[in-house]
Each structure stands twice: as C-alpha cells, then as structure tokens.
C-alpha positions in Angstrom: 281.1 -79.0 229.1 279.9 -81.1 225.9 277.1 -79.9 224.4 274.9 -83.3 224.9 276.0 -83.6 228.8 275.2 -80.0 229.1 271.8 -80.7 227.9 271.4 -83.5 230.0 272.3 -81.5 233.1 269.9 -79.1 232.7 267.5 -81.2 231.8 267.7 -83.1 234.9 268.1 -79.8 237.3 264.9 -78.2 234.8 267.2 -74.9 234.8 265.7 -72.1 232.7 267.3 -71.9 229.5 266.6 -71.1 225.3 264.0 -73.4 224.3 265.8 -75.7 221.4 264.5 -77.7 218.5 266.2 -79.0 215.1 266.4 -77.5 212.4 267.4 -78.9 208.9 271.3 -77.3 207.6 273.1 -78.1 204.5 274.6 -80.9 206.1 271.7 -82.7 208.5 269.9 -81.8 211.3 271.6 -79.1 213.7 270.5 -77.6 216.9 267.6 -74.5 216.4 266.9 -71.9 219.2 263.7 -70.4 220.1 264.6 -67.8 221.9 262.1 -65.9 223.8 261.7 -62.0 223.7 260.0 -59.0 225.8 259.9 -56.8 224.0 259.5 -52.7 225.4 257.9 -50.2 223.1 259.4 -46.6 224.6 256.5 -44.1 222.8 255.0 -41.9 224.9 251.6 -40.3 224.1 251.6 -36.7 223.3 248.7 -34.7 224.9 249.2 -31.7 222.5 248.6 -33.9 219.4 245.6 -35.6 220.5 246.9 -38.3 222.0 248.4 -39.7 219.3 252.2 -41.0 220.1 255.6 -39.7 219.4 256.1 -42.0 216.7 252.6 -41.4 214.9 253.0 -37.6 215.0 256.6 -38.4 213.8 255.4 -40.4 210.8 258.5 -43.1 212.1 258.7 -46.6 211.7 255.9 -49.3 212.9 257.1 -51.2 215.6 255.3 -54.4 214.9 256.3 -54.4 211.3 259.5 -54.1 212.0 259.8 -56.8 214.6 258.3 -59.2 212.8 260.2 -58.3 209.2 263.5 -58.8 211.4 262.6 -62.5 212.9 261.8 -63.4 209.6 264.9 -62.1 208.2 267.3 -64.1 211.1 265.0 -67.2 210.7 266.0 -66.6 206.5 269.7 -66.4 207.1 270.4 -68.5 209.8 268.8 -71.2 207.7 266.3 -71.8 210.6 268.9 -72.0 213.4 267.3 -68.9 214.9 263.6 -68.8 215.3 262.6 -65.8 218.3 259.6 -64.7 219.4 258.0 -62.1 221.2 256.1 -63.3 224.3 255.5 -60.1 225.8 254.6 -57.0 224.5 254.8 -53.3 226.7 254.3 -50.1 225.1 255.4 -47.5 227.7 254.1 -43.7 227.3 257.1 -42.6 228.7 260.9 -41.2 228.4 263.4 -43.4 229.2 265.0 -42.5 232.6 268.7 -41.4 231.5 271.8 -42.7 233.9 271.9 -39.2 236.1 268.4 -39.2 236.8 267.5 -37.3 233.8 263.9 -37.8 231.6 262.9 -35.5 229.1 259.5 -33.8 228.9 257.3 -34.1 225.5 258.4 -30.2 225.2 262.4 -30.5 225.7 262.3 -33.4 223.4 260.4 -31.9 220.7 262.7 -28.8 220.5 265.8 -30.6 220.6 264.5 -32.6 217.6 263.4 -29.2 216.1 266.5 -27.9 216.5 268.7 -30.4 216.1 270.7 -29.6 219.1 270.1 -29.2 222.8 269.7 -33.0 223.7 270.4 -34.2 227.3 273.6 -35.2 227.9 274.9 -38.0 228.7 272.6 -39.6 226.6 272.5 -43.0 228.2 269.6 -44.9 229.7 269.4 -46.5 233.3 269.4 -50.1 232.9 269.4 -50.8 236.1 266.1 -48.7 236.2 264.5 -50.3 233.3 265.4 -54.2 234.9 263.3 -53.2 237.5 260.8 -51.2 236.2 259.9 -54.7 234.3 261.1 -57.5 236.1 263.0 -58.7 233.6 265.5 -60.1 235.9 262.4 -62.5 237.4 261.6 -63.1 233.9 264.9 -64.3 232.9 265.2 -66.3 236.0 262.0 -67.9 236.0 262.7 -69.1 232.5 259.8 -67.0 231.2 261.7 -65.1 229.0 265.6 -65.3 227.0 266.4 -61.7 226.0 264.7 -58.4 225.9 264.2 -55.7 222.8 263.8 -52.3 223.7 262.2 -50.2 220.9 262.5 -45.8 221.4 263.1 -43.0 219.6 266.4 -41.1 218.3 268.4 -40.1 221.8 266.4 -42.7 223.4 269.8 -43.8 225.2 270.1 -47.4 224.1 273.6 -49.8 223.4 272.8 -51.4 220.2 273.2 -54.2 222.5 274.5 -54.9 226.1 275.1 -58.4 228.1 273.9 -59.2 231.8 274.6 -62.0 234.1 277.4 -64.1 235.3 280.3 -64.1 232.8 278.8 -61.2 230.8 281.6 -59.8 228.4 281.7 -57.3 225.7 278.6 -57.5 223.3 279.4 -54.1 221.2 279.1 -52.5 225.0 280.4 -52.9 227.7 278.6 -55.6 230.0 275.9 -54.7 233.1 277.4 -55.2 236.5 275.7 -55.8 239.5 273.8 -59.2 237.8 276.8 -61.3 238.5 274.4 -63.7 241.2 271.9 -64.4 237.8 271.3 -68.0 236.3 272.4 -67.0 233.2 273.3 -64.5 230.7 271.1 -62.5 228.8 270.9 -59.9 226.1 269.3 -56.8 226.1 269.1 -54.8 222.2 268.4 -51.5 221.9 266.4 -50.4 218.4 265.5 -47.2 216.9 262.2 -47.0 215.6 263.2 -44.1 213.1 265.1 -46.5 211.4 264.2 -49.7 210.1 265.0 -53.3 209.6 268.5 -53.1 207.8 269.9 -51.2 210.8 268.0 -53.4 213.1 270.3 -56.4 211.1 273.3 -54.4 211.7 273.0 -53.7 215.4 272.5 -57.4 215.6 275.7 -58.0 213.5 277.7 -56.2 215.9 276.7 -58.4 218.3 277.6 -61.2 216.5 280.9 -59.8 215.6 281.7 -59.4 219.3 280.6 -63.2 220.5 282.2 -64.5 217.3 285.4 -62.4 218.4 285.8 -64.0 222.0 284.2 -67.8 220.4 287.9 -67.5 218.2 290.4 -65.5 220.9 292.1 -68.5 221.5 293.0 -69.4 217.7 295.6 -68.3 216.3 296.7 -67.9 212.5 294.2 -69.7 210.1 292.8 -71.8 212.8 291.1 -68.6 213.8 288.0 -69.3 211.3 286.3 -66.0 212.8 289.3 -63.9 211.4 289.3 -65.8 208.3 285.8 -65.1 207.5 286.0 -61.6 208.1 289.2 -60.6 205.8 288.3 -57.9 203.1 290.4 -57.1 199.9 291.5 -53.9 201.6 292.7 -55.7 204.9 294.0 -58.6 203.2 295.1 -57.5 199.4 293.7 -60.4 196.9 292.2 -62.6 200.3 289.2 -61.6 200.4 286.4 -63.9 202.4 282.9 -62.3 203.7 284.2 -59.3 204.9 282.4 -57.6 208.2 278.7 -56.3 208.9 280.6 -52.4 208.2 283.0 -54.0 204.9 281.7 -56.1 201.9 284.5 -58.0 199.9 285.5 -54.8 198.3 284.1 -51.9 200.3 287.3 -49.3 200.7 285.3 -47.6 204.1 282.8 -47.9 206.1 279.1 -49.0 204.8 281.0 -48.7 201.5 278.1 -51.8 200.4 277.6 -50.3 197.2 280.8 -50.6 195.7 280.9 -51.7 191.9 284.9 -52.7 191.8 285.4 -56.3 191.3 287.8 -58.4 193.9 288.7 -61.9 194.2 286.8 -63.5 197.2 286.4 -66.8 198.6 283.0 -66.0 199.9 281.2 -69.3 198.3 283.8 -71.4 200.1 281.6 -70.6 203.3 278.6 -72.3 201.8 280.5 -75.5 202.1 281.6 -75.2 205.5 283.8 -76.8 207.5 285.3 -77.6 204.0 287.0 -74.2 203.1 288.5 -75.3 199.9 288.2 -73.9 196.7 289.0 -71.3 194.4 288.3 -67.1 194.7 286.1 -65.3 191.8 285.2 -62.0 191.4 283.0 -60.3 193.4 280.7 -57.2 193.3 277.8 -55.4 195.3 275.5 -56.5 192.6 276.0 -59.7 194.9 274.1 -58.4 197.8 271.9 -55.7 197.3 273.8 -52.8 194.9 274.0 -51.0 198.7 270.9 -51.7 200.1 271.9 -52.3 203.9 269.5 -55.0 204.8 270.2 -57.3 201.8 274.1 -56.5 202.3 273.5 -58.0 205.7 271.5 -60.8 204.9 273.7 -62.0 202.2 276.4 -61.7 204.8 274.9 -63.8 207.8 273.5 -66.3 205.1 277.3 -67.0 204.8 277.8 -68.1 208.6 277.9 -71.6 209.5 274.9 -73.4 210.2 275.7 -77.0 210.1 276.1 -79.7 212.7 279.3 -81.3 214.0 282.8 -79.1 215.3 285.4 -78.0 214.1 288.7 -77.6 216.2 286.0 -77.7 219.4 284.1 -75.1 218.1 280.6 -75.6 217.0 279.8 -75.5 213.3 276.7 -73.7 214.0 277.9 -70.2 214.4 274.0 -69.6 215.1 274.3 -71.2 218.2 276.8 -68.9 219.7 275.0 -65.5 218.1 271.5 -66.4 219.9 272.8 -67.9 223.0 275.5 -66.0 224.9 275.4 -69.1 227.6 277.1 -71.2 224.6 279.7 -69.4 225.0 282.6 -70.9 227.1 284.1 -67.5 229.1 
C-alpha cells in the first residue's frame, strides 16, 4: 500500500501506530518517527552489599546515561529521521527468568562471574514470560508504546534484538511466535549494561542489516542498493562502498575498524543519494574514529539514506524501514 493511502487508512480507523513528524533531509522534508519506548532495567538489589544493585557493586555502566547518549546518537545519524523516547521506565530487582524455568540467585551469579565459568545453560530468557510480566503486548496494542529496551547484565539472556507480531521475520534472531493475532509488529532490544553506547549502536546495526536485507531480497544485481552499499574492498576488490556495521571500507576481519591501509571507496557517493554517481578516493579509519566503535558506527549510519521520494519502489529514507518494522512490505 502507498505510503500516503496507508496513512490515510489509519488515520481514519485511529489504529495504533509510530507517532510521525517531518523532519528536514538533504533534499526536503521527509517523514520522522517518534517512536515510543519501555524501557526494562533488569538490576536486582543485592542484600549482602547494602542494598546497593548489581550494577553499582559492579562499577558497570549507568543506564540512564546510556540511553539517552544512544537516542542522541540515532537522532545524529539519521539526520533526525529517528527521534525515540522512553515513556516508561521499570527497574526490576530481579533475574531474568531463563527459557527452562531457570533464574539465578544473587549467590550463583556472583560466582559464575567470579569464576568465569559455571553460568546456566541455556542462557536464554523467556520472552514469553517477560510480555506478560509487563503487558507489553497491551501496551503495544493500545498504542501506548512502539518497541521495548531491555537493559541486564552479562548472561542476562537477551537477542540483541528479536521481532513480534504478524509478519515478524528475522531481526538478527529469529522472530517470537505465538503473537501472530497482534496489530502490529514490534521490536524488542536487548542491551548490556556492562557495555556501553558503541555496542548499543552495533546491536542496533544488526538490526538494520537484517530489515535492510529483506527491504532489497527482491533486487537483483545493482538494483539491489542494500548490497551495493554494503560491499567492502575485501568482498569486492577496488569496489568498495560503506562496508557493514562488522567491515569498514578496508577492514580485512571482523571489527577490523581501526585499519590504517588506504582503499578506494565510493562511500561519499551515499551523501548524494539516490544519485550514486561519482568517482572512488581513498579511504582510511582516520575517517571514522581510528577504531573507536561508536564513531565507526555513526559515520556508518550517517551514510544511509534519509531523503524523501523512492527509488525503484523503495523508500529513500532507509530510516523509515530501520525504526518501523510495519514499513516493511513481508
């Protein structure tokens, strides 16, 4: 369905859906998405160290600071096509209930950690326990919230990122049965609060990857402008594009961001999207970060396409897709 019809529609039928504004591309106005999150803060309180939580005792990662460093960071490289925000906040002092039943105690999890061995297996989290536990189905359905963050520890039992509801497909996991009857889709993430914002970025660029993947499966040869953007010297020899959230231009492995050999790339070519024309230069990490993870995968989303119109029926707001799964035609 057209994009303006589709809005129409839902208009009229007030179904639950992303809240949307404009925001200003290279090229004009193009649709922005304010996207709203719950967000579930797994960080259980720890009796024998006063109360404080796992992640105080631990000395990890601020959840708050994080959250907030990362919409800041999508609304930066998306150009303002991606603007979320947290509209609920739960901090649970618990363990996430694994997928056999399973939760550790404050004492198993602290001498796996010690030890560095010894965690439950399998490591996996009930979803199907955690939708409940919060409503988030009523949420999603109710248009009261769009997608859902959940924040733990190391072995908390997360997918970097996981797809619900009718049509769900492969978001760097496989998607959640049993939510077929929903309204829509949603996404769930899954963040480590050991780490910090640059992983956050890459868990999110996997899920781009994926949606980008199926946007493109029915394009073949250079119409297929998702495998075009992707190509690195060492998968395509003197082609270089963008490269992938693992591969710069030049990287030789994975996270190989750091990499000081120079390659011809057509990377700037992206900047001008949908025209692609244009010569290659020579490329470096000194381009995006020296290595640095986040500013690696900044400088690569700041490449996506973020202007209005289509291309080949495909939106030129790559953004779009990314932040709304339901975009998506499946």
């Amino acid at each position: 369905m057209a994009g303006g019809i589709r809005a129409l529609v839902d208009k009229l039928f007030a179904r639950p859906g992303i809240i949307q504004s404009s925001a200003v591309g290279t090229e004009g106005s193009v649709l922005a998405l304010n996207p709203r999150v719950l967000l579930v803060v797994y960080d259980p309180i720890l009796p024998s160290e006063g109360g404080r939580t796992l992640s105080q005792v631990m000395g990890w990662n601020q959840v708050d600071r994080l959250v907030a460093q990362f919409i800041e960071d999508l609304k930066h490289a998306s150009f303002g096509s991606c603007n979320f925000r947290v509209v609920e906040r739960i901090e649970v002092d618990a363990f996430p209930v694994k997928i056999d039943g399973y939760s550790y105690s404050h004492q198993e999890y602290a001498a796996a950690w010690r030890s560095g061995r010894g965690f439950h297996d399998p490591d996996w989290a009930d979803y199907h326990q955690i939708l409940s536990d919060f409503n988030i189905v009523g949420g999603v359905q109710e248009g009261q919230i769009d997608e859902v963050w959940l924040f733990a520890f190391p072995y908390g039992g997360f997918y970097e990122s996981r797809m619900v509801g009718p049509g769900a497909f492969w978001c760097n996991s496989p998607p959640l049965e049993g939510y077929e009857h929903l309204s829509r889709r949603f996404i769930i993430m899954g963040f480590n609060y050991e780490r910090g914002v640059g992983e956050m970025l890459e868990s999110h660029g996997h899920r781009a990857e994926s949606i980008m993947n199926l946007v493109y499966r029915r394009k073949r040869g250079e119409a297929n402008l998702w495998h075009r953007f992707i190509r690195y010297d060492k998968s395509h020899p003197g082609r270089a594009e963008v490269g992938n959230i693992h591969y710069a231009p030049n990287s030789q492995r994975d996270y190989d961001w750091g990499n000081r050999s120079r390659v011809p790339s057509r990377c700037d070519t992206w900047y001008r999207f949908p025209d692609l024309s244009g010569s290659p230069r020579l490329v470096a990490c000194d381009e995006w970060g020296n290595g640095d993870t986040r500013q690696h995968h900044l400088w690569w989303y700041r490449h996506f396409p973020h202007v209005a119109g289509e291309t080949d029926g495909i939106s030129n707001n790559w953004w779009g897709y990314v932040t709304d799964p339901n975009l998506v035609e499946v």
